[in-house]
C-alpha positions as CSV (number, residue, x, y, z in Angstrom):
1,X,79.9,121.9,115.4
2,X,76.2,121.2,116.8
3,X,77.8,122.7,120.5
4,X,80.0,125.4,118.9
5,X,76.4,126.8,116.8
6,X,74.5,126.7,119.8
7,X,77.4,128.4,121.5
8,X,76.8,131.2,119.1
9,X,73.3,131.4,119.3
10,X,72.7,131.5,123.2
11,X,75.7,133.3,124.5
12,X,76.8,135.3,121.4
13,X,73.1,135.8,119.7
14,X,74.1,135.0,116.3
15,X,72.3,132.1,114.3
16,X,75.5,131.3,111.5
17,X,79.3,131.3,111.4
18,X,80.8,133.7,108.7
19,X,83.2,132.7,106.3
20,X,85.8,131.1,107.5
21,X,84.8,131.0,111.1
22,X,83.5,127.5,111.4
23,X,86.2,126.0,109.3
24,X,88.6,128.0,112.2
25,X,86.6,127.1,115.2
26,X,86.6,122.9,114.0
27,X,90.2,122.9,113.6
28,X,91.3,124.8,117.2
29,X,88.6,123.3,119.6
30,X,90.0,119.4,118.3
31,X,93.2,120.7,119.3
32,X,95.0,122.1,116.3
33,X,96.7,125.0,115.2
34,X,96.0,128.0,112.9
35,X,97.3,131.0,111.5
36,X,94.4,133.1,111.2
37,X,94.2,136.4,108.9
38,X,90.9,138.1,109.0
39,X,90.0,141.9,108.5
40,X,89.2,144.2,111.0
41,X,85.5,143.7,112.0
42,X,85.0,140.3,109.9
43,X,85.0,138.4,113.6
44,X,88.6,137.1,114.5
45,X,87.6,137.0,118.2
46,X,85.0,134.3,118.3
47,X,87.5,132.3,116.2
48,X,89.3,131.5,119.8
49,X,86.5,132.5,122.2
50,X,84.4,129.6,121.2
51,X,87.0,126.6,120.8
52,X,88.0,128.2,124.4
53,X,84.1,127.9,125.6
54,X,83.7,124.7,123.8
55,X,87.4,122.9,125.5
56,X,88.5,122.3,128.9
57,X,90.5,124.9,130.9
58,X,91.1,128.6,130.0
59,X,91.7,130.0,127.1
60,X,94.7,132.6,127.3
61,X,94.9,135.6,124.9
62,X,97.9,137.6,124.2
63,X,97.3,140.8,123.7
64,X,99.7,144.1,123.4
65,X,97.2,146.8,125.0
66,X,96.7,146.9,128.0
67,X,94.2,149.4,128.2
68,X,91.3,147.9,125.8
69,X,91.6,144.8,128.2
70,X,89.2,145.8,130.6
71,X,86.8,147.0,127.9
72,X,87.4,143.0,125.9
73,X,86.7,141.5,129.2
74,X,83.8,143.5,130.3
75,X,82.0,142.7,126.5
76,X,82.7,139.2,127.8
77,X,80.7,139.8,130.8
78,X,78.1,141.2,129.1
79,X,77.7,137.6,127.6
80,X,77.7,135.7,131.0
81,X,81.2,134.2,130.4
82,X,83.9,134.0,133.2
83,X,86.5,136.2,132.0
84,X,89.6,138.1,133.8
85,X,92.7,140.2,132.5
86,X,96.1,140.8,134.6
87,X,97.7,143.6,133.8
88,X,99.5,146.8,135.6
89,X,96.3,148.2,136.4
90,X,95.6,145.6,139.1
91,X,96.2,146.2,142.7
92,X,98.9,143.2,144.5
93,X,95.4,141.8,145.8
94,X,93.0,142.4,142.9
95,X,95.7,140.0,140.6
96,X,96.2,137.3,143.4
97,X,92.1,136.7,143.4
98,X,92.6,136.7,138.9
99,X,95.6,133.9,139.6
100,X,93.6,131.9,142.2
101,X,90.6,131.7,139.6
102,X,92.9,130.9,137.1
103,X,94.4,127.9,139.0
104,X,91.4,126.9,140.0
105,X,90.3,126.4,136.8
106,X,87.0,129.4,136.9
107,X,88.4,131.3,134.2
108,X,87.2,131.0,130.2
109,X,89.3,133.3,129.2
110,X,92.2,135.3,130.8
111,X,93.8,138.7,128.7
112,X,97.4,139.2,129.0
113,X,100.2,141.7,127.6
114,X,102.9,139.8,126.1
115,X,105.4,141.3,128.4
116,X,103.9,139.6,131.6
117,X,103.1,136.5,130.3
118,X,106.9,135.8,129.4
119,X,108.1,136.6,133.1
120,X,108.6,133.4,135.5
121,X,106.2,133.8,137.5
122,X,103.4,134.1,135.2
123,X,105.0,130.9,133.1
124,X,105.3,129.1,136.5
125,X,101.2,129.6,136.5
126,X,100.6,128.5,133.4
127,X,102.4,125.2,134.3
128,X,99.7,124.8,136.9
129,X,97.0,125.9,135.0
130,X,93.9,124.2,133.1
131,X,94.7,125.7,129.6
132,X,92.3,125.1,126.8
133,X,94.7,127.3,124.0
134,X,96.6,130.1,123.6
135,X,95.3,133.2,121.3
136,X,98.1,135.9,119.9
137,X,96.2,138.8,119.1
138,X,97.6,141.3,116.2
139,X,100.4,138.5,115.3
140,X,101.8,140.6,113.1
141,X,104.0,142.3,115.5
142,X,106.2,139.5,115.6
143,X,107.4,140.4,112.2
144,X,110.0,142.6,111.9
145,X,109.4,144.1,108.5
146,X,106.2,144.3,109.4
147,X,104.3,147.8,109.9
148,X,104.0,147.3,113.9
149,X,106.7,145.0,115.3
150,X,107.5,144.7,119.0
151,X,110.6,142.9,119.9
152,X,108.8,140.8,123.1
153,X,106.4,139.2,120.5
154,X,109.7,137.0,119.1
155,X,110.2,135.4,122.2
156,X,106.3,134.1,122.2
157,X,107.8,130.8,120.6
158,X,108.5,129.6,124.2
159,X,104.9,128.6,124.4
160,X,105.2,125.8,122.0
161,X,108.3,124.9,123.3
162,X,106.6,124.6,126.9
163,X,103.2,123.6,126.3
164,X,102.9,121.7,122.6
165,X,100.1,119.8,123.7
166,X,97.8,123.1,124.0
167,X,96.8,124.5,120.6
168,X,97.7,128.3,119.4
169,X,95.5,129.9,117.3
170,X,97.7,133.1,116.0
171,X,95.5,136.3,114.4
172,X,96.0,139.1,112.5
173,X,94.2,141.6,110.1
174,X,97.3,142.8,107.9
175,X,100.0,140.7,106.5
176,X,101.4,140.4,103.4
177,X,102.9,136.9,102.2
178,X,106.4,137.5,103.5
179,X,104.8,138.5,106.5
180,X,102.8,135.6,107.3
181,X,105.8,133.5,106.5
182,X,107.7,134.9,109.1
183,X,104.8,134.8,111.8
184,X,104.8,130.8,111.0
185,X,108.6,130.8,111.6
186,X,108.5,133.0,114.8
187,X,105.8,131.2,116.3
188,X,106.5,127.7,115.5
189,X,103.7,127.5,113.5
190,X,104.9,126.3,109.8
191,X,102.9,122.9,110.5
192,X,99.8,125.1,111.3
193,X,97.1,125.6,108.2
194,X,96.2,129.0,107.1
195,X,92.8,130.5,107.6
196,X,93.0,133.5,104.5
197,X,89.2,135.5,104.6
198,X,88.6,138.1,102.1
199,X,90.8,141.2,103.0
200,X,87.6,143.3,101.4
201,X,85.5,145.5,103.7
202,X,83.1,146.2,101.2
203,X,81.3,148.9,103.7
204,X,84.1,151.1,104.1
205,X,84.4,154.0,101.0
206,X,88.1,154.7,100.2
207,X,88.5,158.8,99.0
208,X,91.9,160.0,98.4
209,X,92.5,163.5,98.0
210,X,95.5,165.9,97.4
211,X,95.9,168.4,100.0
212,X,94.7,171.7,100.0
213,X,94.4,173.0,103.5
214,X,94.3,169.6,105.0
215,X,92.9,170.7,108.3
216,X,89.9,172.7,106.5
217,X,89.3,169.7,103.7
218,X,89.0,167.3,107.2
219,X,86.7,169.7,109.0
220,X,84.2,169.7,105.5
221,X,84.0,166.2,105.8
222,X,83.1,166.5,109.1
223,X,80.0,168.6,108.8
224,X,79.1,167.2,105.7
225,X,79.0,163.5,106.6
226,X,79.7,162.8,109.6
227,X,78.1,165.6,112.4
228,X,78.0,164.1,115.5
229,X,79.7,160.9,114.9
230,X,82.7,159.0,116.3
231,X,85.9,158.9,114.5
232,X,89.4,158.7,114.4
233,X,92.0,161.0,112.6
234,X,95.7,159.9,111.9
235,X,98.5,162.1,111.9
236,X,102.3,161.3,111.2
237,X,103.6,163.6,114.4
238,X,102.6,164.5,117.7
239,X,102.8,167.8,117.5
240,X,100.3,167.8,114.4
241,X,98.1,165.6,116.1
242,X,98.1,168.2,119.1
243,X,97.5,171.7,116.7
244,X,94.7,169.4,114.9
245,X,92.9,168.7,117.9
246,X,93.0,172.0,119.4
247,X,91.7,173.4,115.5
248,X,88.8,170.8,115.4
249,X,88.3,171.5,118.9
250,X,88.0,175.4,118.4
251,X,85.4,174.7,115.4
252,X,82.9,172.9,118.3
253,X,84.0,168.9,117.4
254,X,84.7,167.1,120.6
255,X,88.2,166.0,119.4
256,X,90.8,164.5,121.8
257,X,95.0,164.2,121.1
258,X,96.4,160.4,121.3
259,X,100.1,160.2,120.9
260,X,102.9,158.3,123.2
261,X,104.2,161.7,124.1
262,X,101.3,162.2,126.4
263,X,101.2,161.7,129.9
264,X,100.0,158.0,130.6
265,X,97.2,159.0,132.4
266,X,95.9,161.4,129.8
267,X,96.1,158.7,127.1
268,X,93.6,156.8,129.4
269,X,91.2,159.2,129.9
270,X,91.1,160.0,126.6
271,X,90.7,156.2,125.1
272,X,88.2,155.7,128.1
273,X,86.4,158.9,126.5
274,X,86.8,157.6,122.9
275,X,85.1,154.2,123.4
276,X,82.9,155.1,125.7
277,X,81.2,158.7,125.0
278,X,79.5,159.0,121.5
279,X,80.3,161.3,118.9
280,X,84.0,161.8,120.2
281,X,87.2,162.5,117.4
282,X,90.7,161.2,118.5
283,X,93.3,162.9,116.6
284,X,96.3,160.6,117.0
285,X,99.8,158.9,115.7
286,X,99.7,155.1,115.0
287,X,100.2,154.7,119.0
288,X,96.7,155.2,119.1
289,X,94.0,152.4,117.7
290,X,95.6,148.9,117.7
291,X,92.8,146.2,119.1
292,X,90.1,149.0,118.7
293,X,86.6,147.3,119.3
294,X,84.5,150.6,119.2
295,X,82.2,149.2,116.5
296,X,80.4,152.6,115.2
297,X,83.3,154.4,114.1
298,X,82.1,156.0,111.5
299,X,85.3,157.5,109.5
300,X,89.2,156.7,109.6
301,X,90.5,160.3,108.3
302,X,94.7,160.6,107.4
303,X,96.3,164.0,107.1
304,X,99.5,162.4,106.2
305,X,100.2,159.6,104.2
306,X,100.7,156.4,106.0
307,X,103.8,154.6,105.8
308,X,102.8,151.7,104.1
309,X,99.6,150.1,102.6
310,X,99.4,147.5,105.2
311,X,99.4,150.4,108.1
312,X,96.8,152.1,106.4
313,X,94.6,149.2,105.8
314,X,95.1,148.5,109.3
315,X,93.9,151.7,110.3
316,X,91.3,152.4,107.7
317,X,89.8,149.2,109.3
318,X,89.1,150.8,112.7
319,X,85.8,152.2,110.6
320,X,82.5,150.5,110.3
321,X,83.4,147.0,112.2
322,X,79.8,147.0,112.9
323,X,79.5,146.1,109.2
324,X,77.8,149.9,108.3
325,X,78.8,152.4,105.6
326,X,81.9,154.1,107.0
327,X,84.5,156.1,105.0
328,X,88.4,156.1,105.0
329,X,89.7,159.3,103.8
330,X,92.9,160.3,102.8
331,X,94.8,163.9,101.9
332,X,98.1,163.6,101.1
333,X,101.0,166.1,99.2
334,X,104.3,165.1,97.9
335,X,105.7,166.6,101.2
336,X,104.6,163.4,102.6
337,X,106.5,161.4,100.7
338,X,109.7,163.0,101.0
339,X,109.0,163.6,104.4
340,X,108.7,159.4,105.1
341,X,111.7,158.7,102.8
342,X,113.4,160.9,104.5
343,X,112.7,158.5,107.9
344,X,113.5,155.5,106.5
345,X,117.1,156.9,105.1
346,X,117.9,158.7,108.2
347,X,116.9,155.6,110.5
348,X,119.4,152.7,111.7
349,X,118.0,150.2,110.4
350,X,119.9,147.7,108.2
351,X,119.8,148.4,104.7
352,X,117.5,145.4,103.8
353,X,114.7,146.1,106.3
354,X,115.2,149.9,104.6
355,X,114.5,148.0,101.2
356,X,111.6,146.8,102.1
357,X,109.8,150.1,103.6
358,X,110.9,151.7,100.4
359,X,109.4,149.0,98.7
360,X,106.2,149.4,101.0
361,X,105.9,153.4,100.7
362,X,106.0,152.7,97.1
363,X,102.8,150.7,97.3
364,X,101.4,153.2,99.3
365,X,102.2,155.9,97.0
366,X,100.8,153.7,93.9
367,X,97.4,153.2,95.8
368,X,97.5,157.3,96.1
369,X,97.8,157.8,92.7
370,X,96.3,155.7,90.7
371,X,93.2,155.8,88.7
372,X,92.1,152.5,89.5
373,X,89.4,151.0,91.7
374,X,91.2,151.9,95.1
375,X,89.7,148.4,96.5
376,X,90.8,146.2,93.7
377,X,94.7,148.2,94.3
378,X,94.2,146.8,98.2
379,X,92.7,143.7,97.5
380,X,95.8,142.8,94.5
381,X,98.5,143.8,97.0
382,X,97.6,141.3,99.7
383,X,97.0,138.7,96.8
384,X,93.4,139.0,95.9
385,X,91.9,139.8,92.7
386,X,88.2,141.4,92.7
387,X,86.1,143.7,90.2
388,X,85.5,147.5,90.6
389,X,84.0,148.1,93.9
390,X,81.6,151.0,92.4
391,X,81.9,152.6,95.7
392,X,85.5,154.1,96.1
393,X,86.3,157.8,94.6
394,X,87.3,156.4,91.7
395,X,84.8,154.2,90.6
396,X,82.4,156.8,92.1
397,X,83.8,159.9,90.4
398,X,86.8,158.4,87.7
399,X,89.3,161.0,87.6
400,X,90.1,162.4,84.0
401,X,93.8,161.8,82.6
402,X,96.0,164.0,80.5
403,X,98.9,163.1,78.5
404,X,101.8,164.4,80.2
405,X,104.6,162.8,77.9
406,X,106.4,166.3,77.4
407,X,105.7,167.7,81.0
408,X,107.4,164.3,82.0
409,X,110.2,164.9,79.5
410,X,110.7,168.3,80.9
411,X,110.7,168.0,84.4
412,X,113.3,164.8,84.2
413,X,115.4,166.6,81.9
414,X,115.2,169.2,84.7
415,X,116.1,166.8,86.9
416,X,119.0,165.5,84.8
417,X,120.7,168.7,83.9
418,X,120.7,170.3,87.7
419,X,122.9,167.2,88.7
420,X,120.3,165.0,90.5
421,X,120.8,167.0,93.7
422,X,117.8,169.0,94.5
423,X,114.0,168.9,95.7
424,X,110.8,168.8,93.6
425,X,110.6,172.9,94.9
426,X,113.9,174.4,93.2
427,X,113.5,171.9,90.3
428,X,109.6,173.7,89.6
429,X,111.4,177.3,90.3
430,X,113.5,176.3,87.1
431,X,111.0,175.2,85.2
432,X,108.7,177.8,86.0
433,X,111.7,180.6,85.2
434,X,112.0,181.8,88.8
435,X,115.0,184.0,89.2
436,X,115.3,183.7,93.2
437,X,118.5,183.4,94.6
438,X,119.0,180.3,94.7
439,X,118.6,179.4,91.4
440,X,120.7,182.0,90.0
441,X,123.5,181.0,93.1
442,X,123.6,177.5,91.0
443,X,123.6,178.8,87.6
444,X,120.5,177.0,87.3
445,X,119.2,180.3,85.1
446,X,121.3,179.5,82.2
447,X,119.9,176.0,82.2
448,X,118.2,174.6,78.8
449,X,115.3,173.7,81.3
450,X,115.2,177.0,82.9
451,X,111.5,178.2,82.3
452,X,110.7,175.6,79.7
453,X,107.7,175.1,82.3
454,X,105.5,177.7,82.1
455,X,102.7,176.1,80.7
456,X,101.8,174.5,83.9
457,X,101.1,176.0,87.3
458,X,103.0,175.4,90.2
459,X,100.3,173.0,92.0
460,X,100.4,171.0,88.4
461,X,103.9,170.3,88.4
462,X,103.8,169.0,92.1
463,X,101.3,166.6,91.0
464,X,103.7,165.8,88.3
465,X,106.2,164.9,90.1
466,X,104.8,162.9,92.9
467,X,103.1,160.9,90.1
468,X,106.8,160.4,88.7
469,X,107.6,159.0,91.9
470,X,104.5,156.6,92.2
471,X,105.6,155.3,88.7
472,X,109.2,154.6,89.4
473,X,110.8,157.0,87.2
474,X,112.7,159.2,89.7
475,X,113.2,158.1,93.3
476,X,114.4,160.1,96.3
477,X,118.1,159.9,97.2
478,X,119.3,157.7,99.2
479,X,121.0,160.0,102.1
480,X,118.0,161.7,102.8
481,X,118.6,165.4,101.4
482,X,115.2,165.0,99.7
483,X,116.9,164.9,96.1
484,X,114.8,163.6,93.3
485,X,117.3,161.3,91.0
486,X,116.2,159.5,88.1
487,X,115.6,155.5,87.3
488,X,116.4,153.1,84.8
489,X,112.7,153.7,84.0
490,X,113.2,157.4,83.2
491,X,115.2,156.6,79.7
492,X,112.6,155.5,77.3
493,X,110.6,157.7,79.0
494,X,113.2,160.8,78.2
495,X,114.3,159.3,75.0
496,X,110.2,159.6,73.4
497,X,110.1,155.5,73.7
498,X,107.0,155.7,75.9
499,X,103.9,157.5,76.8
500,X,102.8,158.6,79.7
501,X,99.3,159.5,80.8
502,X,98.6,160.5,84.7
503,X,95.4,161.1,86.3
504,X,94.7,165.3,86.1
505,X,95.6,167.1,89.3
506,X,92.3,169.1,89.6
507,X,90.3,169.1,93.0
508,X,87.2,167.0,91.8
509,X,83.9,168.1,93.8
510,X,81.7,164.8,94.6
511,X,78.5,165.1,93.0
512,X,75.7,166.3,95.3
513,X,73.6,162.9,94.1
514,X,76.4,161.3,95.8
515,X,75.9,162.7,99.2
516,X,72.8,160.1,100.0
517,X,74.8,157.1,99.1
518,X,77.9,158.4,101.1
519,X,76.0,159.3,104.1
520,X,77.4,156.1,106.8
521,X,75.1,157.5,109.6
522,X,71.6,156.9,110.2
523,X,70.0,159.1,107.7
524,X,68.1,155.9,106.2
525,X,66.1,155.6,109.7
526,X,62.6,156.7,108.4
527,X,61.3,159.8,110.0
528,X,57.9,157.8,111.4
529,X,61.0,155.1,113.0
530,X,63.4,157.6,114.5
531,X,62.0,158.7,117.9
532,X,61.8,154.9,118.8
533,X,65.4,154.4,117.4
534,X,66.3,157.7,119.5
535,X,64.3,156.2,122.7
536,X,66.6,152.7,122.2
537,X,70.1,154.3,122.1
538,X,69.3,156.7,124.8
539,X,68.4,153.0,127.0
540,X,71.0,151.8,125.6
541,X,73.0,154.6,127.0
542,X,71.8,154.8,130.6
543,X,72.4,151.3,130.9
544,X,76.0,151.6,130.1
545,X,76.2,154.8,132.2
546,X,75.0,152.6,135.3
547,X,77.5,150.0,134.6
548,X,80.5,152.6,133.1
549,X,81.1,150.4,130.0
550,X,80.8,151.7,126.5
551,X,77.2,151.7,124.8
552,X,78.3,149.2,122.3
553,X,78.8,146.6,124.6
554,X,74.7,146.5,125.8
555,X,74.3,146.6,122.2
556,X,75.9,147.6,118.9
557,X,74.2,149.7,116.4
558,X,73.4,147.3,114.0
559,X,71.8,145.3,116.8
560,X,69.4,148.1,117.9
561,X,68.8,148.1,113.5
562,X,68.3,145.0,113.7
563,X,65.6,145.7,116.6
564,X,64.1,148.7,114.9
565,X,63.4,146.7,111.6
566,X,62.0,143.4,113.3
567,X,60.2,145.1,115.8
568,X,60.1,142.3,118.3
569,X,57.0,141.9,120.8
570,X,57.7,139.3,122.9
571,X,61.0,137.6,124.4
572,X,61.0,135.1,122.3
573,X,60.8,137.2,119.2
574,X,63.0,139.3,120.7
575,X,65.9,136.5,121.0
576,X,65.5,136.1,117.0
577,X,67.3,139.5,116.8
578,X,71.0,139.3,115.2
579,X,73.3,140.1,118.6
580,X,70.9,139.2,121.6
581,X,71.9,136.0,123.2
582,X,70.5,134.3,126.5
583,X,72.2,136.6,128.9
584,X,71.4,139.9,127.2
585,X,68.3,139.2,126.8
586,X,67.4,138.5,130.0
587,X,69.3,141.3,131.6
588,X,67.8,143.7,128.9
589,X,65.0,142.2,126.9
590,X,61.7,143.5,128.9
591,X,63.4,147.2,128.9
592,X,63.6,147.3,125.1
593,X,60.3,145.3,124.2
594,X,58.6,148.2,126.2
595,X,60.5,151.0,124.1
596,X,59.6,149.1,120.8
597,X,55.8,148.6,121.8
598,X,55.1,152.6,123.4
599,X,54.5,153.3,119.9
């Protein structure tokens, strides 16, 4: 461990492991195994970069996009280590010169997509090879309940059939027990231990809010928090993720579309836009952000509800990997959820796999609505118990609950009486007394329940109902219609066995005193420090300009903090600084002492 922590301090600039790291690093460079799940930003990469630095031969990572590759390798680079990728973007020539290195033995660390490393000719290579381990990057995928799985990732098991003397380290940032279990399975790896880190990103604020002009509540939090600043917003269709775009773009944010709908070429230039450029939004589907490295994204926004709590936390952890206050935000209506059942009933998958996304929406639809800490919600569902954060909506801002025992009783009798066959819309039009058409085509008007509901407002009962949902008292039919039906749970509930209280449907307005605390940008930079931090990003920016690389990878925010606070004046006070090893700081030191010492 004496070579792996000087490792970390010369090339990579930091003086200690975190967490689990050194525990991981030990166990892959002697040669073993791991299953490694560690959250977005918490490090995963040096867990296989150094045992592959620290063992003989090159260290091959599997990784399913191709286009962060060159942006992976590049950061490597940056650092003074050999480093190569083969992928489509490679001329016949340019990947014969990465395949003689490789055989030769030159390489540290060679990137490549799943797809091409199962072919023959790439498996013929490795057989020749000096391999020092194998990484697979975002091993989740190899699970197929899992919320990203791609088939090609199954057939990775062929590497410990061919080469079971070289050690596999497998990582992800999401998975669930079940999950994890099948990731050992798939990948031979049931011998392997389990490195488990914290799933808590304590930087990142969780805000869920009900929609209410989605588009306009996004575009508030924009100006209000984060002006200027990069970040990415999720949406469940491409065509939403192309009107958003054009909307934000038509309001003066520099917002890009991201969805697999888009010509190939476009996508790039957009990505290459998105990690590179600063201040840049990508509105996009969930084609868009696996593997992202851009460390000083600033907010993860959803204008639709994800899919399933491990997708979100996935995504949400896109935000603030350089370890700064970032904010996930969420607006969701109960059109999301019957929109996503809806999916999952009128999909071909096998009834078991739709199970467990019902199981999984569920989940997702719990963490919406509850009046918990949103963390501690996250944290129990992959197994971890914690105390309230203090820094979610909730714990921030609790929401106020209402008894709603005889609302609930109402709308399920609603439910009950007009035969289990319709949507939360025509159930409210009974309830409310509407005499439309439709109503009085089903009878529906002569109903006991017909406007026994006019004591709540339209908006009220929606919130009613979708918190019905979360709490397993009615669930959405089965074929896909969008019918509410009820659950064993509804009985005591109908019967007066039970009492139910729900949190209160009104739009809550953050406190202004809140603002401050909220802020993730660098609004804490003093006024007498901010023209010298201004100076060091705009260095930091012509230096990735002359190189075309992103900014980050000269130096990540947090690094130039880091700079700013310590206020180094020679080189050798300059190497103290968190994130400047031997290379950087001899390609870059003298530049940023003299910014630091003009003042």
């Amino acid at each position: 461990m004496s070579r792996a922590l000087h490792l970390l301090r010369t090339t990579f600039g930091y003086d200690a492991f975190r967490g689990e790291q050194a525990a991981i690093v030990e166990h892959v460079a002697a040669g073993g195994d791991a299953l490694v799940l560690m959250p977005t930003g918490g490090g995963k990469s040096l867990c296989y970069q150094v045992p592959a630095l620290l063992r003989p031969g090159c260290g091959v990572v599997v990784s399913p996009l191709i286009a962060l590759m060159q942006d992976q390798v590049e950061g490597l680079h940056q650092l003074g280590i050999e480093a190569a990728f083969l992928n489509s973007t490679l001329d016949l020539e340019e990947a014969r010169e990465v395949e003689r290195r490789f055989l030769q033995g030159e390489l540290k660390l060679l990137y490549v997509a799943p797809e091409r490393l199962l072919t023959p000719r790439f498996l013929s290579l490795l057989e020749r090879a000096p391999l020092a381990l194998f990484a697979i990057d975002e091993a989740h995928c190899v699970s197929q309940w899992g919320h990203d799985f791609r088939p090609e990732y199954i057939e990775l098991s062929i590497l410990h059939q061919r080469f079971p003397q070289v050690p596999r380290i497998a990582l992800t940032a999401t998975a669930d027990h079940a999950t994890r279990r099948e990731i050992a399975e798939k990948l031979g790896l049931q011998e392997a231990p389990e490195f488990l880190s914290s799933f808590d990103r304590p930087n990142i604020r969780y805000t869920i809010v009900e929609k209410n002009n989605a588009r306009q509540q996004l575009f508030d939090l924009i100006q209000r928090e984060h002006k200027g600043e990069a970040g990415i917003v999720y949406c469940l269709s491409r065509r939403r993720v192309e009107e958003t775009a054009v909307w934000l773009q038509e309001r003066g944010i520099a917002a890009l579309p991201y969805h697999a709908g888009l010509d190939a070429g476009v996508r790039a230039r957009h990505q290459t836009r998105f990690l590179r450029d600063e201040g840049v939004v990508m509105v996009a589907t969930i084609a868009f952000g696996m593997g992202i490295d851009k460390p000083d994204v600033r907010f993860v926004a959803h204008l639709d509800l994800p899919k399933s709590l491990e997708g979100y936390y996935q995504e949400t952890g896109r935000a603030g990997r350089d370890g700064l206050p970032s904010n996930a935000w969420l607006a969701y209506g109960l059109n999301d959820v019957m929109q996503i059942k809806e999916m999952i009933e009128s999909s071909n998958a096998p009834e078991s796999q739709k199970h467990i996304e019902r199981q999984k929406l569920s989940a997702m639809l719990g963490l919406a609505e509850t009046t918990q800490c949103r963390r501690q919600v996250i944290l129990s569902y992959f197994g971890e118990s914690s105390q309230p954060c203090g820094n979610c909506d909730n714990c921030l801002n609790p929401p106020s609950t209402w008894n709603a025992t005889e609302a609930a009783r109402k709308a399920l009798s609603c439910v009950y009486r007009t035969g289990q066959r319709y949507g939360a819309g025509h159930l409210i039009d009974v309830l409310l007394g509407r005499s439309n058409e439709r109503v009085k085509q089903n009878f529906h008007d002569r109903l006991s329940t017909f406007g026994i509901g006019r004591e709540l407002a339209e908006d009220a009962w929606r919130a009613l109902f979708r918190q019905l949902l979360a709490g397993g008292y009615l669930q959405i039919d089965a074929e896909g219609h969008g019918s509410l039906q009820l659950t064993d749970a509804a009985r005591p509930l109908l019967r007066g066995e039970v009492e139910l209280k729900v949190r209160s449907h009104q739009k809550r307005i953050k406190a202004s005193s809140d603002r401050s605390s909220s802020r993730p940008s660098h609004d804490d930079i003093s006024a007498g420090d901010r023209p010298t931090w201004e100076r060091l990003r705009a260095l930091r920016k012509q230096l990735a300009d002359a190189q075309n690389v992103p900014a980050y990878l000269i130096f990540t925010d947090a690094t130039l903090r880091a700079m700013l606070e310590a206020r180094p004046t020679t080189l050798t006070e300059m190497r103290q600084v968190s994130g400047v090893g031997q290379q950087k700081l001899e390609r870059y030191g003298e530049q940023f002492l003299e910014v630091l010492m003009a003042d």
